[in-house]
PyMOL Python script that loads the backbone (N, CA, C, O; Angstrom):
from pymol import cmd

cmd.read_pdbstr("""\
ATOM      1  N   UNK A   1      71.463  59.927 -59.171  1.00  0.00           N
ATOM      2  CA  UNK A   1      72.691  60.601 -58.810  1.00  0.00           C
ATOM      3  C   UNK A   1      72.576  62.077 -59.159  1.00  0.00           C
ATOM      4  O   UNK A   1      72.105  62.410 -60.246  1.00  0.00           O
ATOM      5  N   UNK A   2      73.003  62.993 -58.244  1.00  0.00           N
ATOM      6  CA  UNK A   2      73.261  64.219 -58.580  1.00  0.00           C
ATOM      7  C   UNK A   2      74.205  64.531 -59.446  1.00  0.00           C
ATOM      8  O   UNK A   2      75.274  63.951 -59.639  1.00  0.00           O
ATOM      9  N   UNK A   3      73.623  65.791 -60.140  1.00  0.00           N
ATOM     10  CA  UNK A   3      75.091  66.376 -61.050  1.00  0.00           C
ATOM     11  C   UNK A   3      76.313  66.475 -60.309  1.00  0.00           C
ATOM     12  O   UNK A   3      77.317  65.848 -60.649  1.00  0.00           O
ATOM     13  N   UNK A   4      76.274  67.320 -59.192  1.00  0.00           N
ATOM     14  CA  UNK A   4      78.183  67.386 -58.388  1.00  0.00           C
ATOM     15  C   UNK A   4      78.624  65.915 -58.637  1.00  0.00           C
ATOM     16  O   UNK A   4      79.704  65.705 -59.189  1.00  0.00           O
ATOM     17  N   UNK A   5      77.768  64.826 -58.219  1.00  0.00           N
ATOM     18  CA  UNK A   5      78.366  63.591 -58.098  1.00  0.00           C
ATOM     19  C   UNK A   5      79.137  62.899 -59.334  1.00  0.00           C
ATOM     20  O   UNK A   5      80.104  62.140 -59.266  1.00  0.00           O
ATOM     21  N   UNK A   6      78.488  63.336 -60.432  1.00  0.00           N
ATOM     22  CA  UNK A   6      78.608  62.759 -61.825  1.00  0.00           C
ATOM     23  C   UNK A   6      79.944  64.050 -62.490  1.00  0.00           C
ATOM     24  O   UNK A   6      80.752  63.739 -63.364  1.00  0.00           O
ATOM     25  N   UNK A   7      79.917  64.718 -62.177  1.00  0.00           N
ATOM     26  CA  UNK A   7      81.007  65.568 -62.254  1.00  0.00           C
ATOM     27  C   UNK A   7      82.357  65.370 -61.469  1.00  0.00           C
ATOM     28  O   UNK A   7      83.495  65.455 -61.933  1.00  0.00           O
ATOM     29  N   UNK A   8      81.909  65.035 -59.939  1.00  0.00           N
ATOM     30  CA  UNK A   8      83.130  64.703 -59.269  1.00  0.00           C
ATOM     31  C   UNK A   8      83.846  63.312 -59.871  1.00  0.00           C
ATOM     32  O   UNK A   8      85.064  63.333 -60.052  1.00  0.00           O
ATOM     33  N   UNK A   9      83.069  62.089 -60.185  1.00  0.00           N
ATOM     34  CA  UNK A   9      83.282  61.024 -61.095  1.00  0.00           C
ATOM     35  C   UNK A   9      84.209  61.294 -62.193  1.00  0.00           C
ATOM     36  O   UNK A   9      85.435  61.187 -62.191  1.00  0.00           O
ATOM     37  N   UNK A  10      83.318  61.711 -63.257  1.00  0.00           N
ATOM     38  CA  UNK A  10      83.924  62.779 -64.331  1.00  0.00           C
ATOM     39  C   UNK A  10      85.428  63.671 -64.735  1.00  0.00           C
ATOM     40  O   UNK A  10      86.067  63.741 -65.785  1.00  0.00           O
ATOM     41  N   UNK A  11      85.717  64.548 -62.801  1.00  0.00           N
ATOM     42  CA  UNK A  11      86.971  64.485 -62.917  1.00  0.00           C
ATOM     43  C   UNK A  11      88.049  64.062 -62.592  1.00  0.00           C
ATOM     44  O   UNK A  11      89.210  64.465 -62.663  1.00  0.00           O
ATOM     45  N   UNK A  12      87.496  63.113 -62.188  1.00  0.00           N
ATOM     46  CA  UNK A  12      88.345  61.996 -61.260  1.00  0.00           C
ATOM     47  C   UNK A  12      88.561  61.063 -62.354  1.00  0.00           C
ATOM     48  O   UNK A  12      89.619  60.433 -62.329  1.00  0.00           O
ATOM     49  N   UNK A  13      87.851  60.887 -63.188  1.00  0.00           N
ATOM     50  CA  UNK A  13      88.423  60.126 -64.235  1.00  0.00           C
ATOM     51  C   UNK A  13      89.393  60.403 -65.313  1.00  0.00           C
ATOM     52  O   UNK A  13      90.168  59.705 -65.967  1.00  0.00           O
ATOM     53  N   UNK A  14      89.057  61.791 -65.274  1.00  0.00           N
ATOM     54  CA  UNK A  14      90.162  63.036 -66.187  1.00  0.00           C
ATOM     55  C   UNK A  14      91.342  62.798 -65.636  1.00  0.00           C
ATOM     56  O   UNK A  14      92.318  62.500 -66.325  1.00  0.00           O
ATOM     57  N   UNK A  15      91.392  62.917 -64.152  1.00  0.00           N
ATOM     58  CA  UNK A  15      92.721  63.340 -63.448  1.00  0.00           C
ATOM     59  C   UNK A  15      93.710  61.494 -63.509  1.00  0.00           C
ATOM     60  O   UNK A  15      94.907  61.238 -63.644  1.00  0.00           O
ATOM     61  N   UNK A  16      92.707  60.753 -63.367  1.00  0.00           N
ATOM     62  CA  UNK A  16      93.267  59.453 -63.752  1.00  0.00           C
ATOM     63  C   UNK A  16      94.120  59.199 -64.981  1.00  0.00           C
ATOM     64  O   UNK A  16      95.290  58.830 -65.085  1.00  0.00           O
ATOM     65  N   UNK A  17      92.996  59.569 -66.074  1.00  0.00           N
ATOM     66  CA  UNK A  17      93.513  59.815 -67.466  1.00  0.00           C
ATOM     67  C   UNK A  17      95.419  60.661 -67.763  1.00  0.00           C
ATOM     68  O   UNK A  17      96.348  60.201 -68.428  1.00  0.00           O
ATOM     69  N   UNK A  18      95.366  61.694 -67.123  1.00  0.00           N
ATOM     70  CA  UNK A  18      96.059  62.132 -67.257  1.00  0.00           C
ATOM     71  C   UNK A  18      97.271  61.919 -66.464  1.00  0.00           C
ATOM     72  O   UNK A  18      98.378  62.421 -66.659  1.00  0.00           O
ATOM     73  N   UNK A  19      96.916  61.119 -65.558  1.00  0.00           N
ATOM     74  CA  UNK A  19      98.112  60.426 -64.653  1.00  0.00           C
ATOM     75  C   UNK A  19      98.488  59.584 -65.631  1.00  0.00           C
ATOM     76  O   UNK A  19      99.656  59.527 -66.017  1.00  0.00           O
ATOM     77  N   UNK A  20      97.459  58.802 -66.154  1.00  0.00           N
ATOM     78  CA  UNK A  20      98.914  57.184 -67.203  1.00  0.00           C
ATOM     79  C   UNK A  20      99.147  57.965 -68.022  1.00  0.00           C
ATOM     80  O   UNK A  20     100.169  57.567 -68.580  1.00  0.00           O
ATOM     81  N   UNK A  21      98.634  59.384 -68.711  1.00  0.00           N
ATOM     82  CA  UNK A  21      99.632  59.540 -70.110  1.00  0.00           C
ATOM     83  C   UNK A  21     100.618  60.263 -69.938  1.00  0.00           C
ATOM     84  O   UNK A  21     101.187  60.640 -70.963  1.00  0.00           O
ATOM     85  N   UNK A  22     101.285  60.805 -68.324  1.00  0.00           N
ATOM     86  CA  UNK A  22     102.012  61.468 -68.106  1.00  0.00           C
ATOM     87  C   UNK A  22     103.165  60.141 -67.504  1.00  0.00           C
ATOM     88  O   UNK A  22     104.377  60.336 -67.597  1.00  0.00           O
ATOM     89  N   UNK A  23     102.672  58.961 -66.963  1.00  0.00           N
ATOM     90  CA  UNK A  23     103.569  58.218 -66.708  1.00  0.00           C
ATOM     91  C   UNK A  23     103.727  57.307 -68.225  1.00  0.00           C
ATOM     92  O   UNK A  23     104.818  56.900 -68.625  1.00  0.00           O
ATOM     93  N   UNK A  24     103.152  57.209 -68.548  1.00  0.00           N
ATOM     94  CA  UNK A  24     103.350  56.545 -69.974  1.00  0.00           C
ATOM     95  C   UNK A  24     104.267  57.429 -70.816  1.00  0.00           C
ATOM     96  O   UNK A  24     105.025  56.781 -71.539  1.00  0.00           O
ATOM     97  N   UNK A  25     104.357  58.511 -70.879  1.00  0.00           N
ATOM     98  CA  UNK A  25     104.956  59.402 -71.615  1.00  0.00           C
ATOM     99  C   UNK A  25     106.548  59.787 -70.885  1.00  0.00           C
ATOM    100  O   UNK A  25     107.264  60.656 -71.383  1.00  0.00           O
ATOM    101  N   UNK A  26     106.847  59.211 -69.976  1.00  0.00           N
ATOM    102  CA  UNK A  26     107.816  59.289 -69.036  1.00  0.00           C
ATOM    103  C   UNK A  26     108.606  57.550 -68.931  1.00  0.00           C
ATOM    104  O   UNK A  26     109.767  57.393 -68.554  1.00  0.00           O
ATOM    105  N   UNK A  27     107.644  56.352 -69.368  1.00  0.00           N
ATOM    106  CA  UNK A  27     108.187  55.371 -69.179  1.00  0.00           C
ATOM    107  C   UNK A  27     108.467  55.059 -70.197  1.00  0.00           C
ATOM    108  O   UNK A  27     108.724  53.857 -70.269  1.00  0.00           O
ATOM    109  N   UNK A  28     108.576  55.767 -71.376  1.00  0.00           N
ATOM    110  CA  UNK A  28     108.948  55.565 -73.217  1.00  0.00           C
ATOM    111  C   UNK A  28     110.510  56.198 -73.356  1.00  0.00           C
ATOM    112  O   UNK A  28     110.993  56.489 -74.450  1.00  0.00           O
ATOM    113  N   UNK A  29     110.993  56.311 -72.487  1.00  0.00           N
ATOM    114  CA  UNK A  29     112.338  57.287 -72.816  1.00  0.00           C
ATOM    115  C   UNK A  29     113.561  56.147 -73.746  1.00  0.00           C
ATOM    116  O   UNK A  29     113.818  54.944 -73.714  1.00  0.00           O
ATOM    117  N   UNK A  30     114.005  57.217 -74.435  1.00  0.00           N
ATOM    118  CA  UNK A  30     115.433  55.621 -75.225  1.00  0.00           C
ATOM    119  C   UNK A  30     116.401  55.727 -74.276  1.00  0.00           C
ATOM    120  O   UNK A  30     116.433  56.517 -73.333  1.00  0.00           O
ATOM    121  N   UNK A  31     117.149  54.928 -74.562  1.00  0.00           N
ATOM    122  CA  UNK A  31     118.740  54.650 -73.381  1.00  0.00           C
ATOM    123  C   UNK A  31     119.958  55.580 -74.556  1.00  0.00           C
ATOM    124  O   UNK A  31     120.747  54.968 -75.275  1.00  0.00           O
ATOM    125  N   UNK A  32     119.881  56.724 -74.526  1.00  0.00           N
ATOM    126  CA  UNK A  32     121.154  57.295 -75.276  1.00  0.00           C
ATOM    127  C   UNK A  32     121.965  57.063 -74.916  1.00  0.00           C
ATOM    128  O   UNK A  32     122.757  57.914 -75.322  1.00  0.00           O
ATOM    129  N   UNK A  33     122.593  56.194 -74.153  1.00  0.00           N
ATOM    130  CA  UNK A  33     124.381  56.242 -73.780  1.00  0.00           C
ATOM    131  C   UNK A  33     124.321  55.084 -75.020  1.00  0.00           C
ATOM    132  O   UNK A  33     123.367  54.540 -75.575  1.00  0.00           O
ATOM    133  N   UNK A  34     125.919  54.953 -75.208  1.00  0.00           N
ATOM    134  CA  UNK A  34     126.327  54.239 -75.767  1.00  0.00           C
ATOM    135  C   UNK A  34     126.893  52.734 -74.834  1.00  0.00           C
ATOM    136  O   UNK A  34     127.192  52.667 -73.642  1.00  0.00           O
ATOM    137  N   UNK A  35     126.895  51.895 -75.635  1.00  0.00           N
ATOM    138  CA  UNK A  35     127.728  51.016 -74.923  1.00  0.00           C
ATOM    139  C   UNK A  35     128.888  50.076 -75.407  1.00  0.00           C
ATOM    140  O   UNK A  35     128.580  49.300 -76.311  1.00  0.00           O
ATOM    141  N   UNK A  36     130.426  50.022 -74.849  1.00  0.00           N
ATOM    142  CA  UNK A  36     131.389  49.303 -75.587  1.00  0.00           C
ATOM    143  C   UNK A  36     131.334  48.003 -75.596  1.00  0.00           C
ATOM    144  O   UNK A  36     130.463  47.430 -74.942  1.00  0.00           O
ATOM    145  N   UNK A  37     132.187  47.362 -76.285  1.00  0.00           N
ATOM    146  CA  UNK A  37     131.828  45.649 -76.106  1.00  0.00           C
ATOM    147  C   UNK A  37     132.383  45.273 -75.186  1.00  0.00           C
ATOM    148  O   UNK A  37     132.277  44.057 -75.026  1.00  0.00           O
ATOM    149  N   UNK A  38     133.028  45.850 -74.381  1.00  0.00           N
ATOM    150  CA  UNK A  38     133.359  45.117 -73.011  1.00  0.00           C
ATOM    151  C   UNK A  38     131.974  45.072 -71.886  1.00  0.00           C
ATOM    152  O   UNK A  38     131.918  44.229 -70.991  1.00  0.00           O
ATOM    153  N   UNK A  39     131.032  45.990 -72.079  1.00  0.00           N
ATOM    154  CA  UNK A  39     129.772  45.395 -71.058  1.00  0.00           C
ATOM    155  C   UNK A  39     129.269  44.244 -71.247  1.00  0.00           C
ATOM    156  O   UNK A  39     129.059  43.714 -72.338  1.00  0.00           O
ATOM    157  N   UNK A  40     129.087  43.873 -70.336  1.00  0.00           N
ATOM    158  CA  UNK A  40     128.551  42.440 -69.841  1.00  0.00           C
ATOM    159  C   UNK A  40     126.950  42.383 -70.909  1.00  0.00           C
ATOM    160  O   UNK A  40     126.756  41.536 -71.781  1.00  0.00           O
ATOM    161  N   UNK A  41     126.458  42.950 -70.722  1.00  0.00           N
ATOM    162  CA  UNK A  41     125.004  43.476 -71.912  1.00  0.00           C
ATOM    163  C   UNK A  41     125.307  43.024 -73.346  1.00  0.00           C
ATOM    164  O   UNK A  41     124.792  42.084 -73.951  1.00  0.00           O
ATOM    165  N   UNK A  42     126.059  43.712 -73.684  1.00  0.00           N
ATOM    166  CA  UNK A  42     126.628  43.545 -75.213  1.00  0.00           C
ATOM    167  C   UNK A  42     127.337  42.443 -75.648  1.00  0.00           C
ATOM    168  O   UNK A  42     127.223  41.952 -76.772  1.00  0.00           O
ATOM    169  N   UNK A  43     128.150  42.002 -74.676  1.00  0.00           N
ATOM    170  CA  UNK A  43     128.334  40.475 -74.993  1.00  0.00           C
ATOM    171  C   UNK A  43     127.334  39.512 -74.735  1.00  0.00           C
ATOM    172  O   UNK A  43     127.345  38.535 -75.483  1.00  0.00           O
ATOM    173  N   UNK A  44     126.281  39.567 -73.657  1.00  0.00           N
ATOM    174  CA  UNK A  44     125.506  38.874 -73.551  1.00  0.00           C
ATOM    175  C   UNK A  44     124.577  38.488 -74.687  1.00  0.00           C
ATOM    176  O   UNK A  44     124.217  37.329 -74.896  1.00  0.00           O
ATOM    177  N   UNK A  45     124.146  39.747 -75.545  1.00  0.00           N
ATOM    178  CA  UNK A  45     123.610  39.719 -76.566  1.00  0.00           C
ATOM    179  C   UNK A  45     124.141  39.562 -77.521  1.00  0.00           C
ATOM    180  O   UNK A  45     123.185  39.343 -78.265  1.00  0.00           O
ATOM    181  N   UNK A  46     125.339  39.476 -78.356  1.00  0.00           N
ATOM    182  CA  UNK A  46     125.785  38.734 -78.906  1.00  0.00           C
ATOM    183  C   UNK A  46     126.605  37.623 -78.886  1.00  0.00           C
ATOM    184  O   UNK A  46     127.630  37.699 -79.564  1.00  0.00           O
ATOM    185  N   UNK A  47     126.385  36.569 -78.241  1.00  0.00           N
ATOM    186  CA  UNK A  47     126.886  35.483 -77.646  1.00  0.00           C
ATOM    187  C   UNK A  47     126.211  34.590 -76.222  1.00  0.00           C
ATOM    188  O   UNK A  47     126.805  34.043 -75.293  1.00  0.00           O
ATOM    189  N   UNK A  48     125.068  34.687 -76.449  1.00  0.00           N
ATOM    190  CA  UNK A  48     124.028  33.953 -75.354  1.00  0.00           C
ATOM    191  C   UNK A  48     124.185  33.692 -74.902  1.00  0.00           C
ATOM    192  O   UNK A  48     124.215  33.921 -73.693  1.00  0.00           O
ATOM    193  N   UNK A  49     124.642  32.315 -76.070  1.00  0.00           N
ATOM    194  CA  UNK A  49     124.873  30.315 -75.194  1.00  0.00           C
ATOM    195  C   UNK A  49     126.102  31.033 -74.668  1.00  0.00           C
ATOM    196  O   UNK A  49     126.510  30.405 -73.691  1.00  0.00           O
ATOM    197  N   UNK A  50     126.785  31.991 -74.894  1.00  0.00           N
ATOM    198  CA  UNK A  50     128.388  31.665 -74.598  1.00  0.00           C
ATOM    199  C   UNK A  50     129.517  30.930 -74.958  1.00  0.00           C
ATOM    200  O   UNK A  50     130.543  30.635 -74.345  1.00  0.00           O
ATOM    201  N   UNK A  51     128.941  30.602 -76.550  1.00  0.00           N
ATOM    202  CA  UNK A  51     129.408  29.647 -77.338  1.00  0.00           C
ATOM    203  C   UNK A  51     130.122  30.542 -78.294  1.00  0.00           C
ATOM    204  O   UNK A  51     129.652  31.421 -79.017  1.00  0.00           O
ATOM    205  N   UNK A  52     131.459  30.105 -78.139  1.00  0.00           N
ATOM    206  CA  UNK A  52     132.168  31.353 -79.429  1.00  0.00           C
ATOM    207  C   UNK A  52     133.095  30.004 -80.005  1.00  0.00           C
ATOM    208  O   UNK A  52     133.662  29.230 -79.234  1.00  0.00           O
ATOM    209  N   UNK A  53     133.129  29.894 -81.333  1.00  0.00           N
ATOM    210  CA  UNK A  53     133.698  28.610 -82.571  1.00  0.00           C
ATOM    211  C   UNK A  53     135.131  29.102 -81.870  1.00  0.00           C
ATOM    212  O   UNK A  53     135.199  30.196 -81.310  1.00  0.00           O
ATOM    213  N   UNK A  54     136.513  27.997 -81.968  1.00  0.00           N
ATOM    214  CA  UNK A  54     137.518  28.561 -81.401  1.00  0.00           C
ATOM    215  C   UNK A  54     138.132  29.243 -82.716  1.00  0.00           C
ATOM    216  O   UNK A  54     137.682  29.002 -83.836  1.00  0.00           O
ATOM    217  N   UNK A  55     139.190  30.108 -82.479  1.00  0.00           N
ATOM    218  CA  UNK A  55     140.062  30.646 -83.991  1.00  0.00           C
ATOM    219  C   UNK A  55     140.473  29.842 -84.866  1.00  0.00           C
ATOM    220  O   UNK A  55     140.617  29.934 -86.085  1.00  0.00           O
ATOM    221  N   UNK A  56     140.650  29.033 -84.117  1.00  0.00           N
ATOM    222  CA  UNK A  56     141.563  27.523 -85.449  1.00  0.00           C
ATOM    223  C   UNK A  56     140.803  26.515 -85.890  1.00  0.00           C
ATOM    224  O   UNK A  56     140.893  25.295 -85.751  1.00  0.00           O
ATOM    225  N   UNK A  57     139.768  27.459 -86.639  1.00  0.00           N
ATOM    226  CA  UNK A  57     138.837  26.651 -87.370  1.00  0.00           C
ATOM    227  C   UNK A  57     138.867  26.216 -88.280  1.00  0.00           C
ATOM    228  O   UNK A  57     137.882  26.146 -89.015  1.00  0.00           O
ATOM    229  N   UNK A  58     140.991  25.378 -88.804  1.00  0.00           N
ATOM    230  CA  UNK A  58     140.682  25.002 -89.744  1.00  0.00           C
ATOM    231  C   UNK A  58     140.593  23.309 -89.565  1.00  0.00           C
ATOM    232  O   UNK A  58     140.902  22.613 -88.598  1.00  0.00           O
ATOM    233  N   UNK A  59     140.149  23.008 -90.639  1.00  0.00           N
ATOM    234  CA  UNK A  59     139.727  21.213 -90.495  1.00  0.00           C
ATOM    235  C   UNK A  59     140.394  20.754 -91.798  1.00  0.00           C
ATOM    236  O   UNK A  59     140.851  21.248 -92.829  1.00  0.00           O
ATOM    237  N   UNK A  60     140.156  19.165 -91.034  1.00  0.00           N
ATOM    238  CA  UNK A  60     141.172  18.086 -91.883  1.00  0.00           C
ATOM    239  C   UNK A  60     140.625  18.336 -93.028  1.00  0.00           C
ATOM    240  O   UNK A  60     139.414  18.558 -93.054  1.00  0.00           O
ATOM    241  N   UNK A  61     141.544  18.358 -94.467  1.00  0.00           N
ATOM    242  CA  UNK A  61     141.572  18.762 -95.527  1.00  0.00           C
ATOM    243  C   UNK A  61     141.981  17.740 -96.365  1.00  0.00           C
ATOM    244  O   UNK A  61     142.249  16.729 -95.716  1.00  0.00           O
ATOM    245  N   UNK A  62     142.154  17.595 -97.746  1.00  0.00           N
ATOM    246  CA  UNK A  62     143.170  17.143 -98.699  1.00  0.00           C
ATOM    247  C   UNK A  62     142.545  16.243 -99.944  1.00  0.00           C
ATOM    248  O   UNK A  62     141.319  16.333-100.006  1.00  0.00           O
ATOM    249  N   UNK A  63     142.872  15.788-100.480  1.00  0.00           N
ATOM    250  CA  UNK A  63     142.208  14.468-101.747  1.00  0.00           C
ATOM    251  C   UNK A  63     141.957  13.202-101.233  1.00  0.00           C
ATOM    252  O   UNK A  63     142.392  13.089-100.087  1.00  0.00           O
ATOM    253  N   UNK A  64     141.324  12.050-101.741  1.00  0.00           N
ATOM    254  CA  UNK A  64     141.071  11.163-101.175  1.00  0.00           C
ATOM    255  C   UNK A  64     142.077  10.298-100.525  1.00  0.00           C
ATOM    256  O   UNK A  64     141.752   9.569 -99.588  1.00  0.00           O
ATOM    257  N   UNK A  65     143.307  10.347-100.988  1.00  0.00           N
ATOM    258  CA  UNK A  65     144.114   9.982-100.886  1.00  0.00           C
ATOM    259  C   UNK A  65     145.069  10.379 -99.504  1.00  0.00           C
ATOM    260  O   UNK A  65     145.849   9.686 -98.850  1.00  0.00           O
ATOM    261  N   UNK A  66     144.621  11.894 -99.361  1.00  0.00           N
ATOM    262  CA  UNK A  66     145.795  12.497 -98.631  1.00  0.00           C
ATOM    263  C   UNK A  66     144.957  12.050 -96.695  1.00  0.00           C
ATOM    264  O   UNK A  66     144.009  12.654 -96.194  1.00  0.00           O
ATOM    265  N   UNK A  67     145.268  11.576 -96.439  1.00  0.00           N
ATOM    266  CA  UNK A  67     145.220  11.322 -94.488  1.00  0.00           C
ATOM    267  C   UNK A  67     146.246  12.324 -93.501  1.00  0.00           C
ATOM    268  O   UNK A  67     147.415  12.635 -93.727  1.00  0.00           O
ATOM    269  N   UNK A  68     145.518  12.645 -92.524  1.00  0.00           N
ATOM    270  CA  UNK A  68     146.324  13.602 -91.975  1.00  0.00           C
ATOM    271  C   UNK A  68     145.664  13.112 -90.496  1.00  0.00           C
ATOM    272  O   UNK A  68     144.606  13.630 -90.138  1.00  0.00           O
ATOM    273  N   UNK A  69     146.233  12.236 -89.768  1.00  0.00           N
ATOM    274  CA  UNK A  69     145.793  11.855 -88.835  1.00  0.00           C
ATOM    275  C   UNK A  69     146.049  12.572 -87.270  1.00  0.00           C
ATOM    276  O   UNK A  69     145.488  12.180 -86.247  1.00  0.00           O
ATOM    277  N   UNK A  70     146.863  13.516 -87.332  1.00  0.00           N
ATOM    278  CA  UNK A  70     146.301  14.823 -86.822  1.00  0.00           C
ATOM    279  C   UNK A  70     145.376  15.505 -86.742  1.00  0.00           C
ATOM    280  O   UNK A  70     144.965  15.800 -85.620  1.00  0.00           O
ATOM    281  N   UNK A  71     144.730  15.990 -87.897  1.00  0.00           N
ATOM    282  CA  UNK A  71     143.487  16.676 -88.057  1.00  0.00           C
ATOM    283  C   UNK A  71     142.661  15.957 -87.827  1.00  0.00           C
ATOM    284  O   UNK A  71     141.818  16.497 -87.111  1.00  0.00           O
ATOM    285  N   UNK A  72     142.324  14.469 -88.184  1.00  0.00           N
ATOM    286  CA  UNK A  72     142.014  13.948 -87.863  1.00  0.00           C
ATOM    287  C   UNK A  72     141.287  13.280 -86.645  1.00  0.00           C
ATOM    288  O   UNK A  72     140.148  12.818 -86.596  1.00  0.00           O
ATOM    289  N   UNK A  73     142.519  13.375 -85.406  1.00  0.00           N
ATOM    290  CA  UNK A  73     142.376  13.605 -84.284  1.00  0.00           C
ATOM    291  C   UNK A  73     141.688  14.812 -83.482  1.00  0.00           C
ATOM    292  O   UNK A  73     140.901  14.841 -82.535  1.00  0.00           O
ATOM    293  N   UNK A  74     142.337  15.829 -84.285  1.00  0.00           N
ATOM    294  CA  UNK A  74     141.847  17.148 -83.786  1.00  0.00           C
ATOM    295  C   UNK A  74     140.591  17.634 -83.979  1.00  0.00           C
ATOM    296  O   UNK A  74     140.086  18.575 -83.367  1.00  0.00           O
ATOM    297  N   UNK A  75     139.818  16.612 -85.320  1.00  0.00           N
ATOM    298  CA  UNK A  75     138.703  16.484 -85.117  1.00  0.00           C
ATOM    299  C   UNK A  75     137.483  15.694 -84.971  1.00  0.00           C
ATOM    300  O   UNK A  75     136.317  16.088 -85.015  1.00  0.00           O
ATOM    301  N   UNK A  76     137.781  14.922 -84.852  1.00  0.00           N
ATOM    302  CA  UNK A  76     136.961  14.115 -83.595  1.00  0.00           C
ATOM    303  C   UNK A  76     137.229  14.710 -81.805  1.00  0.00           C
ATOM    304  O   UNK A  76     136.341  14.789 -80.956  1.00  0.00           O
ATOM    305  N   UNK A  77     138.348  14.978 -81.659  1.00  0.00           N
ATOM    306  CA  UNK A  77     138.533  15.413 -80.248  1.00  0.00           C
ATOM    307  C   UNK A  77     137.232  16.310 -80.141  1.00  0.00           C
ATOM    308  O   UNK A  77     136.501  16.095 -79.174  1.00  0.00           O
ATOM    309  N   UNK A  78     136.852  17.359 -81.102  1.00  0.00           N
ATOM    310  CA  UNK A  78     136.105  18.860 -81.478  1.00  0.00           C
ATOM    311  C   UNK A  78     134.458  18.158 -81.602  1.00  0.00           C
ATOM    312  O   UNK A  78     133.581  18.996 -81.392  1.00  0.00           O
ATOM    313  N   UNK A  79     134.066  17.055 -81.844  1.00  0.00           N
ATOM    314  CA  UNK A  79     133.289  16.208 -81.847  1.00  0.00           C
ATOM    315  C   UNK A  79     132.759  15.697 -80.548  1.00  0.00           C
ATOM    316  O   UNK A  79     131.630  15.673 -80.058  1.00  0.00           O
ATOM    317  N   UNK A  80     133.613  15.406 -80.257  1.00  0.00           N
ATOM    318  CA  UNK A  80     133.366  13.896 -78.723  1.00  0.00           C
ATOM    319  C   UNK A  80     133.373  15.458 -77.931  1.00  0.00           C
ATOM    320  O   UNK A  80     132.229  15.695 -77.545  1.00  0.00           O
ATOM    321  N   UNK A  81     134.269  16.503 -77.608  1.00  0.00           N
ATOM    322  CA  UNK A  81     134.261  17.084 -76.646  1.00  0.00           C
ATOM    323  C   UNK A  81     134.219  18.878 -77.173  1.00  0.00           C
ATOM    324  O   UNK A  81     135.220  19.524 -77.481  1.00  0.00           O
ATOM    325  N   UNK A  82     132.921  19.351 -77.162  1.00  0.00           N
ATOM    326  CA  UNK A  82     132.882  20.548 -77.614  1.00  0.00           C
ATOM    327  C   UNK A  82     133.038  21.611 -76.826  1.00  0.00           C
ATOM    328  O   UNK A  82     132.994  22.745 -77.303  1.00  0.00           O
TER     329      UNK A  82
END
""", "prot")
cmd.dss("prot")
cmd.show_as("cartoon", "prot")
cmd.util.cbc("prot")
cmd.orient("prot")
């Protein structure tokens, strides 16, 4: 091979080079906006499954003695049907 040839190679490989570190250096950017919790994004990520515990998380309570067959109900219902 001739020198021009090994040179034209040479800068053709330069000019390559310098193409990915100019797109590489362009595809690293951060996302500065902010985002509120009403985007669809932000809830997605905190809340996946889409599974949120309901507010009235409280459960049947009391001494051995005490039955509350309400709560009771209310939880098994929370059981059998989540």
């Amino acid at each position: 091979m001739s020198r021009e040839t090994i040179r034209g190679w040479f800068s053709a490989a330069a000019v390559m080079a310098m193409v990915m570190l100019m797109l590489g250096a362009f595809g690293c950017t951060t996302d500065s906006g902010t985002r509120n919790a009403d985007d669809p994004t932000t809830r997605a990520m905190a809340d996946p499954m889409q599974y949120s515990p309901p507010d009235d998380t409280d459960i049947s309570g009391g001494g051995i003695t005490n039955f509350d067959s309400k709560a009771f109900h209310k939880d098994m219902d929370h059981v059998v049907n989540p």
